[in-house]
C-alpha positions as CSV (number, residue, x, y, z in Angstrom):
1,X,-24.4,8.8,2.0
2,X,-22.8,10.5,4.9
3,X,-20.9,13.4,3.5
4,X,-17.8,14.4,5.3
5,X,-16.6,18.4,6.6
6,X,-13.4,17.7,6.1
7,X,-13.1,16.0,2.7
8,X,-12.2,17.9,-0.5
9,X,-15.3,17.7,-3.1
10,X,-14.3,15.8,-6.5
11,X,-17.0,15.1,-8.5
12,X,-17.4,11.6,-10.5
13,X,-17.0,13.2,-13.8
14,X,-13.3,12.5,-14.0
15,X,-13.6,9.3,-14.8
16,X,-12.9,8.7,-19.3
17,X,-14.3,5.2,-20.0
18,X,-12.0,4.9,-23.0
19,X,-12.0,1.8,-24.8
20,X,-9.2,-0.9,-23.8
21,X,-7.3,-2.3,-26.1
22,X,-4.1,-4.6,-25.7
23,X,-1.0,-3.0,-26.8
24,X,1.9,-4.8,-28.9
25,X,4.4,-2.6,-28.2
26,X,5.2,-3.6,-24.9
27,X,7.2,-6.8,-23.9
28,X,6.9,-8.3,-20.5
29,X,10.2,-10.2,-19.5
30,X,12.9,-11.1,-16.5
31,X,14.4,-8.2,-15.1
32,X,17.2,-10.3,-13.9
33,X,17.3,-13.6,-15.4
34,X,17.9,-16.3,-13.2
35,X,17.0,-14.6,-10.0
36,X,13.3,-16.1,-8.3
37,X,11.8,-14.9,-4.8
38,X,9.4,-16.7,-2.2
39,X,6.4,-14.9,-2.1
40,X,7.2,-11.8,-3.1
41,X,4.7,-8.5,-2.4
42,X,6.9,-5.5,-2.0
43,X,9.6,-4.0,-4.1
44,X,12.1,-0.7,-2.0
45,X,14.7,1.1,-3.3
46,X,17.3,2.2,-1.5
47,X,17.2,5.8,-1.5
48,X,20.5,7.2,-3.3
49,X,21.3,4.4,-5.2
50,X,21.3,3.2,-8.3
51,X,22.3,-0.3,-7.7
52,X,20.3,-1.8,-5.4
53,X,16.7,-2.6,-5.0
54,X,14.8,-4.8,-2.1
55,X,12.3,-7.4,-2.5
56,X,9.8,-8.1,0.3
57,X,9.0,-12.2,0.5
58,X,5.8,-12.4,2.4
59,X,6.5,-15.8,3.9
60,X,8.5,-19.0,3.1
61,X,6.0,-22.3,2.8
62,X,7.0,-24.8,5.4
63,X,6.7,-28.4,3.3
64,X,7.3,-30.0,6.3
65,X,3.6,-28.8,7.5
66,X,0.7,-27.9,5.5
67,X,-1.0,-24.2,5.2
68,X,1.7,-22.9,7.5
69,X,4.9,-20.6,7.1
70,X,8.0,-19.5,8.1
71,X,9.2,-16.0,8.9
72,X,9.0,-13.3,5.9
73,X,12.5,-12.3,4.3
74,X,13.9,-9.1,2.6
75,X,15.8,-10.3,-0.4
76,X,18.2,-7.6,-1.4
77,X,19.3,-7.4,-5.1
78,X,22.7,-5.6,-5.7
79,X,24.5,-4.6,-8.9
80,X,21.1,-4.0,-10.7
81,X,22.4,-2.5,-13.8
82,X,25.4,-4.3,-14.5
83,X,24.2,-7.1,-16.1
84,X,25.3,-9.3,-13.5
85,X,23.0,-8.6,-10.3
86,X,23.0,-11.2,-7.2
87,X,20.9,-11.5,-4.5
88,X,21.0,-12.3,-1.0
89,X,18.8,-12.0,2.4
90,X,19.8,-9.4,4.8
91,X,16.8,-9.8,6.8
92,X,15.0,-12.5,8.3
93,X,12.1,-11.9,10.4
94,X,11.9,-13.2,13.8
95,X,9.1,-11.9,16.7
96,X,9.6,-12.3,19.7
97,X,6.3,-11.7,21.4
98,X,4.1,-13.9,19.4
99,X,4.2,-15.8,16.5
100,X,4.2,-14.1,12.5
101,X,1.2,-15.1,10.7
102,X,1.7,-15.4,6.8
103,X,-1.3,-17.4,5.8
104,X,-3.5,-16.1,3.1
105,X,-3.2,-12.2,2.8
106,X,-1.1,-12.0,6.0
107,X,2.6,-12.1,6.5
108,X,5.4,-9.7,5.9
109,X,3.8,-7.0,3.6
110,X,5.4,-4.1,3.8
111,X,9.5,-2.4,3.9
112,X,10.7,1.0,3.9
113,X,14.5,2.3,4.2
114,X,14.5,5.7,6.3
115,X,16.0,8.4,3.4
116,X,18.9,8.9,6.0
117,X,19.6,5.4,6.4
118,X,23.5,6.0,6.2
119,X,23.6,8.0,8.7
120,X,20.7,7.0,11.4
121,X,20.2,2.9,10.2
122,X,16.7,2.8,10.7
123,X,13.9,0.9,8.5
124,X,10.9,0.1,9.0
125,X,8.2,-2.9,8.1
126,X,4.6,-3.9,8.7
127,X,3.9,-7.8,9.5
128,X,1.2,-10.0,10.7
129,X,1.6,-11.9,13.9
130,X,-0.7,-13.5,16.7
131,X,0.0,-12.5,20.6
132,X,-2.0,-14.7,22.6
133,X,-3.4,-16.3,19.8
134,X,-4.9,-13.3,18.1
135,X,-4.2,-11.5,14.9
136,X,-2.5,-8.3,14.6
137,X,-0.9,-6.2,12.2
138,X,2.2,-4.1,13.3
139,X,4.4,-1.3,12.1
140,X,7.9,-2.0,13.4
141,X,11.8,0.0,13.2
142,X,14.6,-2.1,13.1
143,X,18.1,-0.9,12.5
144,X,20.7,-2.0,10.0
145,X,23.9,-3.7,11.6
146,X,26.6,-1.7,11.8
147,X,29.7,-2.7,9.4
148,X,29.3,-4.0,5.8
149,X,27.7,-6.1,4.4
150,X,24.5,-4.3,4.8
151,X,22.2,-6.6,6.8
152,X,19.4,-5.9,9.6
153,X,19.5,-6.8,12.9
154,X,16.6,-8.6,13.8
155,X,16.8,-7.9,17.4
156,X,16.7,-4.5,17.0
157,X,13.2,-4.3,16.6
158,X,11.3,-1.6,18.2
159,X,7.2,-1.9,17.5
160,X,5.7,1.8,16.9
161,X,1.7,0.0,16.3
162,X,0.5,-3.3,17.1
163,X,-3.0,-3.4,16.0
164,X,-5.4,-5.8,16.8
165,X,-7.0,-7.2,13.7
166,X,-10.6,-9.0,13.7
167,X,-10.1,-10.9,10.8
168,X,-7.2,-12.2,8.7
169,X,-8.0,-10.4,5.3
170,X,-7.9,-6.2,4.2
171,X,-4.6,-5.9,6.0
172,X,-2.8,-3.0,3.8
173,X,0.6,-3.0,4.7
174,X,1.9,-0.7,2.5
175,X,5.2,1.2,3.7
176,X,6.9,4.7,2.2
177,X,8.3,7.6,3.3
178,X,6.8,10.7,1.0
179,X,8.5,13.3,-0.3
180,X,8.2,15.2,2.5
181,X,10.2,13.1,4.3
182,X,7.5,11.7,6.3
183,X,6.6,7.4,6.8
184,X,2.9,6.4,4.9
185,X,1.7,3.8,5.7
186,X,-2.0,1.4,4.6
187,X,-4.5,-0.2,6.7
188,X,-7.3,-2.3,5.5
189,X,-10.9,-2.1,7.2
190,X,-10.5,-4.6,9.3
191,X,-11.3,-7.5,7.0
192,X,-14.7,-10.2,6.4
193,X,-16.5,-8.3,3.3
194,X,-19.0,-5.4,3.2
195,X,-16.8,-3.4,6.4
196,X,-18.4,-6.0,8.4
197,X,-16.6,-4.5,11.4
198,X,-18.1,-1.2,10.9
199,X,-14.5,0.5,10.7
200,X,-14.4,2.5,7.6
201,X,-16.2,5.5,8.8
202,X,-14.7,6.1,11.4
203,X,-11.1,8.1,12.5
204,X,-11.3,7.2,16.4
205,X,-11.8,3.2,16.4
206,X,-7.8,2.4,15.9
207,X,-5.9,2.2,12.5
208,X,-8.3,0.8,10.0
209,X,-9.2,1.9,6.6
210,X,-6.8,4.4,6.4
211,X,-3.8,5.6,5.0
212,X,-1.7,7.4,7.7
213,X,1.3,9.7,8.5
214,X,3.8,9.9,11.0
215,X,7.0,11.6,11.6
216,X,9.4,9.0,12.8
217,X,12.1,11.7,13.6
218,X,9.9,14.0,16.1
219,X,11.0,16.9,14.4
220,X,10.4,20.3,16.3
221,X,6.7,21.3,16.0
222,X,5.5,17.7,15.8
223,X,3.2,16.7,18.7
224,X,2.5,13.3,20.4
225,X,-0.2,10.8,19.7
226,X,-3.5,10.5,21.1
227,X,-3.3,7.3,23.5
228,X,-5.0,4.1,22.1
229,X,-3.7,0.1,23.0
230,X,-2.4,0.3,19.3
231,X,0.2,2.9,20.2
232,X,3.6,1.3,21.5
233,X,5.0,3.7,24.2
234,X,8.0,3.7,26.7
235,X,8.8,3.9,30.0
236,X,7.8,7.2,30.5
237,X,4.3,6.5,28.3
238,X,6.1,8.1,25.3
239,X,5.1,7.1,21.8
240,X,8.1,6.6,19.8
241,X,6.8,8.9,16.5
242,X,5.3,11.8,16.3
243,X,2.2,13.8,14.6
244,X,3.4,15.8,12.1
245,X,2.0,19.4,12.6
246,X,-0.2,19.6,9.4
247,X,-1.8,16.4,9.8
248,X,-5.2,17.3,8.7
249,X,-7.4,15.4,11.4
250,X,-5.3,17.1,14.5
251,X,-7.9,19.0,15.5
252,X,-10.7,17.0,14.1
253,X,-14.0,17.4,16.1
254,X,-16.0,15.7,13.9
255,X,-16.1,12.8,10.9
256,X,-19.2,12.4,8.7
257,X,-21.5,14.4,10.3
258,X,-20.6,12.9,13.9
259,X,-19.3,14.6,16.6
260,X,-15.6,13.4,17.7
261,X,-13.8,13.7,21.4
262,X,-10.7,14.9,20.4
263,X,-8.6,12.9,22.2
264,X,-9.6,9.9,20.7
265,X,-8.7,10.6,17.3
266,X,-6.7,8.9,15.3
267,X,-4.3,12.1,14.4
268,X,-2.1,9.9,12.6
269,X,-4.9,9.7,9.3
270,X,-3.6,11.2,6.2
271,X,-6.6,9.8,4.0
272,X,-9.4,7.6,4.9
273,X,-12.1,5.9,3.7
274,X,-10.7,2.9,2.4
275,X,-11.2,-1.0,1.8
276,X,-7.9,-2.1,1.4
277,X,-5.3,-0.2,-0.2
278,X,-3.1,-2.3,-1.7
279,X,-0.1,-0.6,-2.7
280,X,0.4,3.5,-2.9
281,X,3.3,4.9,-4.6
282,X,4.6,8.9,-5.1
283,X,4.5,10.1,-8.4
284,X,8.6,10.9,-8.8
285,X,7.2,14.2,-10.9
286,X,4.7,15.4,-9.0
287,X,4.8,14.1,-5.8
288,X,1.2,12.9,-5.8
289,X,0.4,9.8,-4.0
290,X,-1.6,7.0,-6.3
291,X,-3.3,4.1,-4.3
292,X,-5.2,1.0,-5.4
293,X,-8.0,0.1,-3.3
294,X,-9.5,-3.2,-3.6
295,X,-13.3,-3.4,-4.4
296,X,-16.0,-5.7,-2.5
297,X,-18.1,-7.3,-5.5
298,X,-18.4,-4.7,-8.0
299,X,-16.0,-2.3,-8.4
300,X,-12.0,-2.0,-8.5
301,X,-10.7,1.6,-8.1
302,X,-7.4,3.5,-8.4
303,X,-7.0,7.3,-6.1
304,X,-5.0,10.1,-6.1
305,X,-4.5,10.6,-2.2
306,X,-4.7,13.8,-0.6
307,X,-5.0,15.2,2.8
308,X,-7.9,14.4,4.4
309,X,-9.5,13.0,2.0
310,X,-12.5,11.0,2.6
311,X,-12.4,8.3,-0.1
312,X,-16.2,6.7,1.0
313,X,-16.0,3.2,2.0
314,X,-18.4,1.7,2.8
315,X,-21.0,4.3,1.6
316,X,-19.7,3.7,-1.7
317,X,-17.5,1.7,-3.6
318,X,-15.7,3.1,-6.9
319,X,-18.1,5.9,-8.2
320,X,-21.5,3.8,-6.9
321,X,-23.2,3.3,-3.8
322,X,-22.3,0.5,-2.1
323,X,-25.4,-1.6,-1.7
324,X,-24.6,-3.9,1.6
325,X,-28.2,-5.4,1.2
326,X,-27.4,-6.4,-2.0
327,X,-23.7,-6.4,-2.7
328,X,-23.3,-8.4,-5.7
329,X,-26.2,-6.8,-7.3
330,X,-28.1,-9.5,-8.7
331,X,-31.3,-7.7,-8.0
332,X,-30.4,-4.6,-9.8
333,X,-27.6,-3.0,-11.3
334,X,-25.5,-0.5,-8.8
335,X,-26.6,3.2,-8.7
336,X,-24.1,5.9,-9.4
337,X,-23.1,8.0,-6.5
338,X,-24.3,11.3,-6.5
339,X,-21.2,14.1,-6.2
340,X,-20.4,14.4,-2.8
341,X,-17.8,16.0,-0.3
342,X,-16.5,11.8,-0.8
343,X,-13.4,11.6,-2.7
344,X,-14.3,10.3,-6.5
345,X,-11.3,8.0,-7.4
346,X,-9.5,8.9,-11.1
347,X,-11.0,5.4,-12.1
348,X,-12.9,2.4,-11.6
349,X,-13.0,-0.7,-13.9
350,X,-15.9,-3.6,-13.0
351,X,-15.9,-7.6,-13.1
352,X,-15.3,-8.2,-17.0
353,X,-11.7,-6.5,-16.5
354,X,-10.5,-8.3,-13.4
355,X,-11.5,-8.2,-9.1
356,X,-8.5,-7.1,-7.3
357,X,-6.5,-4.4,-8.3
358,X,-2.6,-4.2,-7.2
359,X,-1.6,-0.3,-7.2
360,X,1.2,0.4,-9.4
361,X,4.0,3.5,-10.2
362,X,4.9,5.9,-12.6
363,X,7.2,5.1,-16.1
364,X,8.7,8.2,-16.0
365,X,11.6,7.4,-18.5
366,X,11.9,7.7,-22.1
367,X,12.9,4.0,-22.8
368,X,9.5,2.4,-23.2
369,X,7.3,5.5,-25.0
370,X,4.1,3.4,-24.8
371,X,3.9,4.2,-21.4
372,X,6.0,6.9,-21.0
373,X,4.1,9.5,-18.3
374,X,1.4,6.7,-17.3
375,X,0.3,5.2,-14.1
376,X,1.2,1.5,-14.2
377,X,-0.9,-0.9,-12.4
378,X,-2.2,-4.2,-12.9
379,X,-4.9,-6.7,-11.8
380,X,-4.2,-9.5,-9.3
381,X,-7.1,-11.6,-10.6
382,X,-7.2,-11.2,-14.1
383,X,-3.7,-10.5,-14.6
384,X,-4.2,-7.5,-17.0
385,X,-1.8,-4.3,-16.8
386,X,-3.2,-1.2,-17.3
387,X,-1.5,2.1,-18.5
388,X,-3.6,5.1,-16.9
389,X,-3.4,8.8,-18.0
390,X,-4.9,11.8,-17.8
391,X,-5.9,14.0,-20.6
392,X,-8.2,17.8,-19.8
393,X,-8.7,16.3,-16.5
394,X,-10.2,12.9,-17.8
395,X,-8.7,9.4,-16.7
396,X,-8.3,6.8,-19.6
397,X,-6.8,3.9,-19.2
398,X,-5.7,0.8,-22.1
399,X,-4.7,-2.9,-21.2
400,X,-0.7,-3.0,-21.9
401,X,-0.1,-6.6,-21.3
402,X,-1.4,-9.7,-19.0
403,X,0.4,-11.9,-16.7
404,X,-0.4,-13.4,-13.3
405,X,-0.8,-12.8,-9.8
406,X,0.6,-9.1,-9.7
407,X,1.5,-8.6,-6.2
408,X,3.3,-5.3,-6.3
409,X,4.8,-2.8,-8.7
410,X,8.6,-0.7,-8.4
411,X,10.8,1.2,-10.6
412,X,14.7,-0.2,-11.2
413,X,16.8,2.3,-9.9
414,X,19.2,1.9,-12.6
415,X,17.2,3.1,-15.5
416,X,13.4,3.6,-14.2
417,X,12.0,0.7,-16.0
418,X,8.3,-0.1,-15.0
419,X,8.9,-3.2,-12.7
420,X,6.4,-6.1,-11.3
421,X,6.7,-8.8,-8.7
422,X,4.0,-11.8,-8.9
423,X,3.1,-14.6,-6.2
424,X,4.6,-17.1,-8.3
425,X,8.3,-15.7,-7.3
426,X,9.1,-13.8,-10.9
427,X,10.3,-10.4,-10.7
428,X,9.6,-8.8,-14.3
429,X,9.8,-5.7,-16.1
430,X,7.9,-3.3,-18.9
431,X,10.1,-2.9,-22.0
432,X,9.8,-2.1,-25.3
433,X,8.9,-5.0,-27.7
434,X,11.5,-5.9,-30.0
């Protein structure tokens, strides 16, 4: 293990192995009867309201043509807690440089609404598309047309990271703006298995692996980018964000024990070390940032992100080495990590539980008690939901309920209800069981 300077140290002892146990008091069931969705693998609210909530569809299957798709939509559900909510697109992807890409874990993964939206009309999304005939991943603004109904102008786009992606799977995609007002946003490692592209140690080879943070606004003190192909600039070679001025690998000059050049540093990095983190959220209470991040063979995990963090991939996976000689470990059983200046995650649950975990969101209402003040998250593979809470700095975690295909988790605006989107085009909620 390579440790990092500029990691926090969390030792592996945080992790409670309590027994799990299914619970009957929670009911899984339609948030909005009668309302389906294409692929869906993103849920946004729109900040300020309580009557609206976005759905991210990933990609429309094409009948006319096998294994192929058309452009990803934003569904956008309105009157959420009147009884009587409708839906409708107001956005329809459409790139004009290459062509999307929505085939297995690619597509249209990711949607954020700027929190001054009313007044400045920007969002922003992260999609898969092939220039030239090879993959990328981008990070894109578009604005909302002016006039009601709302509804995005798809030739408004202006791309802010176009990344060039080896391989079609570990794509993140993730989208938020935090609590300090700036835009999050997930990379995977590249893709393959085992960090075959050698990506996840590293802050200067382009946006892999990472979680990163970027002020969209260029708010006085902010600097500008390091340079990189990635980076979309103007005419005058000017990125169109910023680095806020606390990011903590600014002034990096070295990552795991290797010596950096400055300039090529990826300053945008919040937290690193990661496989694929699929889906983050904000704790509404405390403001922390939760992540899922998808294990190789072994080991699923769930983090609490901070600032240059160093979460150990592909040195270790959960709380074990990674063994990339042996990564299904049929020769001998992994060895626990020793404590390290690598980020520990909270928790870590192995093959008999599920293989892909899908990071959930808070319940931070009083209308389901079960979960009241958990982490919610579920299990893409196994389908199991999992409430996760901490107790004299222990994680434990109990299975709530099952169902399938968990893509991505949200909160309804109206009465922050633990909500869940699945592949099979439901959109369903926690409740209490009647």
């Amino acid at each position: 293990m390579k440790p990092s300077s500029l990691a926090p140290v969390l030792l592996a002892a945080v992790l409670a192995l309590a027994p799990l146990r299914a619970d009957d008091t929670v009911a899984v069931e339609a948030a909005f009867p009668g309302l389906t969705f294409s692929l869906p693998v993103a849920l946004a609210p729109y900040p300020g309201k309580r009557d609206v909530l976005f759905v991210v569809e990933k990609g429309d299957p094409d009948p006319a043509a096998k294994n192929s798709f058309l452009g990803g939509r934003i569904q956008m559900i309105e009157g959420v807690g009147s009884g009587q909510p409708t839906k409708r697109a107001v956005f329809q992807l459409q790139v004009k440089d290459g062509k999307f890409e929505a085939g297995g874990e690619c597509g249209l993964l990711g949607f954020a609404l700027h929190p001054d939206v009313e007044k400045n009309r920007q969002v922003f999304v992260y999609y898969s598309l092939k220039i030239n005939g090879k993959l990328h991943q981008r990070l894109s603004r578009f604005l909302v047309s002016e006039g009601q109904p709302f509804k995005i102008d798809p030739d408004s786009e202006q791309p802010l990271m176009t990344q060039l992606d080896p391989a079609s799977n570990h794509n993140g995609g993730d989208v938020h703006f935090g609590p300090d007002g700036y835009l999050y946003f997930s990379c995977g490692d590249g893709g393959a298995g085992g960090d075959a592209f050698n990506n996840a140690g590293f802050i200067n080879k382009g946006f892999h692996a990472a979680v990163y943070r970027i002020d969209v606004d260029k708010k006085p003190g902010s600097v500008a980018p390091n340079p990189h192909p990635s980076v979309v600039v103007d005419a005058q070679g000017q990125a169109f964000y910023a680095i806020p001025a606390d990011n903590p690998f600014l002034k990096a000059t070295s990552h795991r024990g290797q010596a950096l050049e400055p300039k090529s540093v990826r300053t945008e990095t919040w937290a690193t070390g990661l496989r694929n983190p699929w889906r983050f959220s904000f704790d509404p209470k405390t403001g922390a940032c939760f992540a899922g991040d998808v294990g190789q063979n072994l080991f699923e995990e769930v983090d609490i992100l901070v600032a240059g963090g160093d979460y150990g991939w592909s040195e270790v996976e959960g709380l074990h080495v990674y063994n990339k000689k042996d990564a299904s470990a049929k020769q001998a059983p992994a060895k626990p990590a020793p404590a390290s200046a690598f980020v520990a995650p909270i928790y870590e649950y192995d093959r008999k539980l599920g293989n892909s975990v899908t990071g959930g969101v808070f319940c931070r209402n009083d209308r389901t008690p079960a979960i009241r003040d958990a982490y919610v998250f579920g299990d893409y593979a196994s389908g199991r939901l999992f409430a996760l809470r901490e107790k004299d700095g222990k994680w434990a975690a109990e299975v709530i309920a099952k169902d399938m295909t968990i893509s991505a988790f949200g909160n309804d605006p109206a009465n922050g209800d633990v909500l869940f989107v699945t592949l099979a085009g439901q959109l369903k909620r926690l409740a209490p069981r009647k």
